[in-house]
VOGULUM-409834 format. One record per residue (C-alpha): residue in one letter; x, y, z. Coordinates in pm, whole numbers, plus 50000, padded with zeros to 5 digits. Example, Ala and Ser with C-alpha at 12.3 -4.5 7.8 and 13.67 -1.06 7.14 Angstrom:
<rs>
+-----+-------+-------+-------+
: res :    px :    py :    pz :
+-----+-------+-------+-------+
:   A : 51230 : 49550 : 50780 :
:   S : 51367 : 49894 : 50714 :
+-----+-------+-------+-------+
</rs>
This chain:
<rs>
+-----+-------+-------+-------+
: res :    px :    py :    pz :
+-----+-------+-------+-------+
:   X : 20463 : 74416 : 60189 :
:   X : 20655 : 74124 : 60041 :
:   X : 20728 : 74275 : 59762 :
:   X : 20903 : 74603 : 59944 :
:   X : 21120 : 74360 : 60129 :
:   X : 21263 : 74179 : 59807 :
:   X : 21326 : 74572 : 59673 :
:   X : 21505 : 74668 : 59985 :
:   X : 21708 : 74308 : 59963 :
:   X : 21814 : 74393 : 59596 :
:   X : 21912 : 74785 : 59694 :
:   X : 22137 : 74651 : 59934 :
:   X : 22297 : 74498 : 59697 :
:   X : 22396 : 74690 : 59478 :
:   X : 22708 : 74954 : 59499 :
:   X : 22728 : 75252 : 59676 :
:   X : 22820 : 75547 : 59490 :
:   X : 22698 : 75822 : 59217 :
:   X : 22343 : 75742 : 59033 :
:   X : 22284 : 75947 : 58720 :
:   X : 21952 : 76066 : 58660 :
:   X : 21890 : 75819 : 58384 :
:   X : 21979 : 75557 : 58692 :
:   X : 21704 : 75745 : 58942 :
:   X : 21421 : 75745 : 58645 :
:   X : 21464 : 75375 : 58569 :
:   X : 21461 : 75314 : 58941 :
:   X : 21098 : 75512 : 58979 :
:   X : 20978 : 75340 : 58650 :
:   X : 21085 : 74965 : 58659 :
:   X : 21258 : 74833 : 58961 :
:   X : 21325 : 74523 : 58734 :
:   X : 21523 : 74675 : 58473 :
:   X : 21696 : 74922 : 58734 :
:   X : 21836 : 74569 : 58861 :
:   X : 21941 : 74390 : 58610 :
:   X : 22140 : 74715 : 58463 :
:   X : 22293 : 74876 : 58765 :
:   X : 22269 : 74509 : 59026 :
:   X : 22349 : 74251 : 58741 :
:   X : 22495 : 74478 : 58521 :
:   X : 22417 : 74319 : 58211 :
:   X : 22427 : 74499 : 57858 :
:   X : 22206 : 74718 : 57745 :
:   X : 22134 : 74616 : 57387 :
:   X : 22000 : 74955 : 57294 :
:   X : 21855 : 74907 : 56978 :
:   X : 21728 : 75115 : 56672 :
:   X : 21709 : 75468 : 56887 :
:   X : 22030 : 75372 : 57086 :
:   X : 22240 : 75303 : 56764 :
:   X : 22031 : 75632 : 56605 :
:   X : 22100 : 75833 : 56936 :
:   X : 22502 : 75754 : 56925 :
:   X : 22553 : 75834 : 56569 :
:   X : 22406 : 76169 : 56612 :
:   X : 22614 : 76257 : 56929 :
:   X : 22943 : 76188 : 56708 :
:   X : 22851 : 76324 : 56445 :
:   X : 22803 : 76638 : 56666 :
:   X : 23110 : 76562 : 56790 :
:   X : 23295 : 76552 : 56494 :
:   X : 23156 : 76867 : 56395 :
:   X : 23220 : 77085 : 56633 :
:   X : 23643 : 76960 : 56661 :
:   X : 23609 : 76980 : 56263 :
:   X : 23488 : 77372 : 56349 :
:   X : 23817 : 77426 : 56627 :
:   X : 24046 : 77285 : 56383 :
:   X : 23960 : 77552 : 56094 :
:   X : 23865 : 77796 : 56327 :
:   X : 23537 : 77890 : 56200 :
:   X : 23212 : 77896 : 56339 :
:   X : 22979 : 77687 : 56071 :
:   X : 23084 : 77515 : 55822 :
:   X : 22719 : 77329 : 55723 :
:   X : 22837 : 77123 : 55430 :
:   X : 23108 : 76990 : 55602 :
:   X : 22798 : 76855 : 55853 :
:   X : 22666 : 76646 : 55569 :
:   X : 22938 : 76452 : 55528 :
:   X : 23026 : 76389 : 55861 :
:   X : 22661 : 76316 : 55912 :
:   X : 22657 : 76018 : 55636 :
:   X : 22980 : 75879 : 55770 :
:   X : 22809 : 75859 : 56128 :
:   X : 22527 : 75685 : 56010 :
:   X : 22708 : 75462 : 55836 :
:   X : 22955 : 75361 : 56157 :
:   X : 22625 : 75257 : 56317 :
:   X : 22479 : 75014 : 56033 :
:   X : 22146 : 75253 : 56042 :
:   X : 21897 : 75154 : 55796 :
:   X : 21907 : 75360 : 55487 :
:   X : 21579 : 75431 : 55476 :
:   X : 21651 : 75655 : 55812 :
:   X : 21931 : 75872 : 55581 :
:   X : 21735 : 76193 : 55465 :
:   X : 21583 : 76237 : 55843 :
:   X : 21959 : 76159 : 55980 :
:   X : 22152 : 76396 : 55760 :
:   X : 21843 : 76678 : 55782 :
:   X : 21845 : 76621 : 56124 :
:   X : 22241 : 76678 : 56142 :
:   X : 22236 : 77022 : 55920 :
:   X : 21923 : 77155 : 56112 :
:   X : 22121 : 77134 : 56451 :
:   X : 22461 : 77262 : 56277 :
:   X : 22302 : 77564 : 56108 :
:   X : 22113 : 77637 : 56430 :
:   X : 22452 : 77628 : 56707 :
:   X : 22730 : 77797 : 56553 :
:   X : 23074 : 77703 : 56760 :
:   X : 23268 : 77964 : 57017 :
:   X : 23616 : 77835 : 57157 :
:   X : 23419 : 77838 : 57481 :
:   X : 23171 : 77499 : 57423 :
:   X : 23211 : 77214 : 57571 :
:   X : 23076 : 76906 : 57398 :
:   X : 22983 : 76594 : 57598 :
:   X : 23138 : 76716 : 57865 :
:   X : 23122 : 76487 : 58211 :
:   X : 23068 : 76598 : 58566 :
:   X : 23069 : 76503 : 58915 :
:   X : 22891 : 76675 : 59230 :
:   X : 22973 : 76502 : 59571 :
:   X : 22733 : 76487 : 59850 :
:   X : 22846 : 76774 : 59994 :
:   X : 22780 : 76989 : 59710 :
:   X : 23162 : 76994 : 59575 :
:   X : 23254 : 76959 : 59262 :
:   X : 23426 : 76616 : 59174 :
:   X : 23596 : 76448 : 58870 :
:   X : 23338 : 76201 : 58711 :
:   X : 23427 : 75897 : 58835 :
:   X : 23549 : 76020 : 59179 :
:   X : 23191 : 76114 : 59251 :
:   X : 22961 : 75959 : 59516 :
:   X : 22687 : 76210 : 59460 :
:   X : 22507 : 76294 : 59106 :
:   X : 22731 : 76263 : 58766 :
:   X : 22646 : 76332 : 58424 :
:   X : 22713 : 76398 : 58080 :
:   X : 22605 : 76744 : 57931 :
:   X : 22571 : 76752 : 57555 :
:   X : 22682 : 77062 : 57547 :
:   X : 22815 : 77361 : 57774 :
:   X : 22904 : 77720 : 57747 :
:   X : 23032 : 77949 : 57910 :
:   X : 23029 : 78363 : 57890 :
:   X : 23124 : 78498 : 58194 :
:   X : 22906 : 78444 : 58481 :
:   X : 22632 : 78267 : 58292 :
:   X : 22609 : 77897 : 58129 :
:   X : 22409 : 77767 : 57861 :
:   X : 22322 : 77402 : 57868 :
:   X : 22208 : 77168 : 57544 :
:   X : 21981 : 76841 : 57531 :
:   X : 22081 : 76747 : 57198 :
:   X : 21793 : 76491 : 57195 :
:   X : 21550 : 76728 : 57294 :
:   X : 21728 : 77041 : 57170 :
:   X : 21633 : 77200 : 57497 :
:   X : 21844 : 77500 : 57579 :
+-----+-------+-------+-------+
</rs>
């Protein structure tokens, strides 16, 4: 029972507003670290798959505005180099290049780009169920790693995961 009082004492704590759902799993796995990061707010040092992680979202990134600029929908070898000049931006051990850049092509050659996606695109939804601007939002907020849109119907994309 001790223990539940401390929890309640440190939820108190910290500030109202939006929790992501990155925020609400750390929070069910490790109270501890859910403190320090959203109560202390100290740094996440991230590490190998952090650093790995972020060089793959810009080099998606850099892709797909490479793609709106020329107004195509592929352009795969184009992916390689942007790939290798991602991994490089994140001091990634070499040995992790051939997975990185394979990695890279395999997702390019399997999305091709429409004017309609939106990459890493952030949103808000209030507790009342409206829609809010990301950092106006007291409810739930995210970032999608990719949207589109055709018509009535959305498509949503885990690039981690490649879930669709």
């Amino acid at each position: 029972m001790k223990n539940k009082g401390v929890q309640h004492q440190l939820l108190k704590q910290i500030p109202k507003g939006a929790k992501s759902w990155s925020g609400l799993r750390c929070w069910q796995t490790c109270k501890l670290q859910f403190w320090f990061k959203y109560g202390e707010k100290l740094p996440d040092v991230g590490g190998l798959p952090a650093k790995f992680g972020k060089a793959f979202h810009s080099a998606r990134h850099q892709y797909f505005d490479h793609l709106a600029q020329i107004d195509k929908d592929s352009d795969w070898d184009t992916m390689d180099k942007i790939a290798k000049a991602a991994f490089h931006e994140e001091n990634l051990p070499l040995e992790y290049m051939d997975e990185f850049k394979a990695m890279a092509r395999s997702y390019a050659e399997e999305r091709s780009y429409t004017p309609t996606m939106l990459i890493e695109h952030r949103f808000g939804i209030n507790r009342d169920e409206s829609i809010s601007t990301f950092a106006e939002c007291d409810g739930f907020r995210g970032i999608l790693d990719g949207l589109e849109v055709n018509g009535d119907t959305g498509t949503i994309t885990d690039a981690k995961t490649s879930r669709t």
